[in-house]
VOPAGU-2260 file (C-alpha; in pm, 1 decimal, decimal comma):
REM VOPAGU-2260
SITE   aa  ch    i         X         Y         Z
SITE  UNK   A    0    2229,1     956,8    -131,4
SITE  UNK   A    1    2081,8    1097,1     201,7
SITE  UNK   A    2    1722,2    1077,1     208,8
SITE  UNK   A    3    1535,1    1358,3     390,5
SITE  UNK   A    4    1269,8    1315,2     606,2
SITE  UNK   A    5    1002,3    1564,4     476,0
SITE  UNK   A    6    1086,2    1301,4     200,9
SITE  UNK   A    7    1074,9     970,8     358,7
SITE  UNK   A    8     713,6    1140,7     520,2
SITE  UNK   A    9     579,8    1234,2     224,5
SITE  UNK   A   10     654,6     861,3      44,9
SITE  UNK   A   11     481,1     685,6     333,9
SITE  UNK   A   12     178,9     890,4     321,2
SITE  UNK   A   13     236,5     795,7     -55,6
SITE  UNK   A   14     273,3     438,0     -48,1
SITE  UNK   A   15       2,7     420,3     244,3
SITE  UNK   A   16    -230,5     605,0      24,1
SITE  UNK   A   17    -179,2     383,2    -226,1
SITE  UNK   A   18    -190,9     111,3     -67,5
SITE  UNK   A   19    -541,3     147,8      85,8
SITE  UNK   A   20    -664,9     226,6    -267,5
SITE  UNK   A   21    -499,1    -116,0    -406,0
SITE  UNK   A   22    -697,9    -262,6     -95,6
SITE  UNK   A   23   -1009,3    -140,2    -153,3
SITE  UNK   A   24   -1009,8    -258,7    -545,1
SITE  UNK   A   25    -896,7    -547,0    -452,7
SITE  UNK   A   26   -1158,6    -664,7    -206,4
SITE  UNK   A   27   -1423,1    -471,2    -438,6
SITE  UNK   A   28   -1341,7    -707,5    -707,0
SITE  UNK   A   29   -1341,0    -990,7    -492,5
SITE  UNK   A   30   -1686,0    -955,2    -386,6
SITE  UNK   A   31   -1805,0    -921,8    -749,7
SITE  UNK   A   32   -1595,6   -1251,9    -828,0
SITE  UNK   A   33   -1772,8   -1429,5    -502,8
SITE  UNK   A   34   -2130,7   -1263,6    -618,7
SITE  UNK   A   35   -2068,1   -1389,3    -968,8
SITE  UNK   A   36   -1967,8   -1728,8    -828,9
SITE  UNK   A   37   -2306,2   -1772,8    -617,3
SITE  UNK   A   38   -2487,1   -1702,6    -951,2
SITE  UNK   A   39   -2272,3   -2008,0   -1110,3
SITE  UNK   A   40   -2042,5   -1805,2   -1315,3
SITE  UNK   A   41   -1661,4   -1768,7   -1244,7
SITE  UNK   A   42   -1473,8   -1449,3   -1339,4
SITE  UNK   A   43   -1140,3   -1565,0   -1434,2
SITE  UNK   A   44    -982,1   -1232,8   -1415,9
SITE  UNK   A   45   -1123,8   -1187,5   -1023,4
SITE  UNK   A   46    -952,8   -1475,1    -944,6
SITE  UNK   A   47    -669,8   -1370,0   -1061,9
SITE  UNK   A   48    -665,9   -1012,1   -1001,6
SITE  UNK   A   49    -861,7   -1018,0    -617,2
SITE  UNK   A   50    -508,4   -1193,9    -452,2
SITE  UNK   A   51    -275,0    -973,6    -667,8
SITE  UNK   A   52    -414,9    -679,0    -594,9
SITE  UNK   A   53    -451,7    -732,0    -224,6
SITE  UNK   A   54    -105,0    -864,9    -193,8
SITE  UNK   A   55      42,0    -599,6    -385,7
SITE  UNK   A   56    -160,8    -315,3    -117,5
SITE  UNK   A   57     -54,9    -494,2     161,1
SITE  UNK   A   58     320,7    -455,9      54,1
SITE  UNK   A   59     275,8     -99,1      21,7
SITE  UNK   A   60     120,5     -63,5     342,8
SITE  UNK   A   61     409,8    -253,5     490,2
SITE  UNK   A   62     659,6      12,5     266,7
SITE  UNK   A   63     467,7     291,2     404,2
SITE  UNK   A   64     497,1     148,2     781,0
SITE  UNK   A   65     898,1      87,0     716,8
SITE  UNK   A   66     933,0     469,6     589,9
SITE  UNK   A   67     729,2     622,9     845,0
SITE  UNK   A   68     948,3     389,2    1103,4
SITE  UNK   A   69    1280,0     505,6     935,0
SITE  UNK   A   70    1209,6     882,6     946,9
SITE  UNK   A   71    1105,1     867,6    1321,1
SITE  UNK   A   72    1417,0     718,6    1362,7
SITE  UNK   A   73    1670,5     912,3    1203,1
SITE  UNK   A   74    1963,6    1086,5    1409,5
SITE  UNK   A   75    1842,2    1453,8    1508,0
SITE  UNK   A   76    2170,8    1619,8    1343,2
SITE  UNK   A   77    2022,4    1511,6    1032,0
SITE  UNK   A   78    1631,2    1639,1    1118,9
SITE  UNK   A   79    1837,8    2003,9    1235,6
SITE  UNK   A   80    2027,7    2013,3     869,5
SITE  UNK   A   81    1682,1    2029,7     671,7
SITE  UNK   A   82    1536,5    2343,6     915,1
């Protein structure tokens, strides 16, 4: 199955998207785990959820990257078929 790429586009500006969001939770929640930590307490769900959610937004930034890199690069036949 041929994968347009209006579509490919359209799932990297997805997965980007999404990926900033996963980002931005993630190193919210990290700063409340470090502020709870300099008052002596330790969050066990930051510590667990602060590197899983930052991981897991970097590898959609890095699927969003690889999508946007493979529409550029598909042949121009196939960019003429969906006009």
């Amino acid at each position: 199955m041929k994968t347009s790429t209006a579509e490919l586009i359209r799932n990297s500006r997805r997965a980007s998207s999404a990926g900033t969001d996963l980002l931005t939770i993630g190193a919210s929640i990290g700063a409340l785990g470090l502020a709870g930590a300099a008052l002596g307490a330790v969050c066990p769900a930051c510590v667990v959820a602060t590197p899983a959610l930052l991981g897991f937004g970097l590898v959609q930034k890095l699927r969003a990257f690889f999508l946007a890199k493979k529409a550029k690069n598909l042949p121009a036949a196939s960019r003429l078929e969906e006009a």
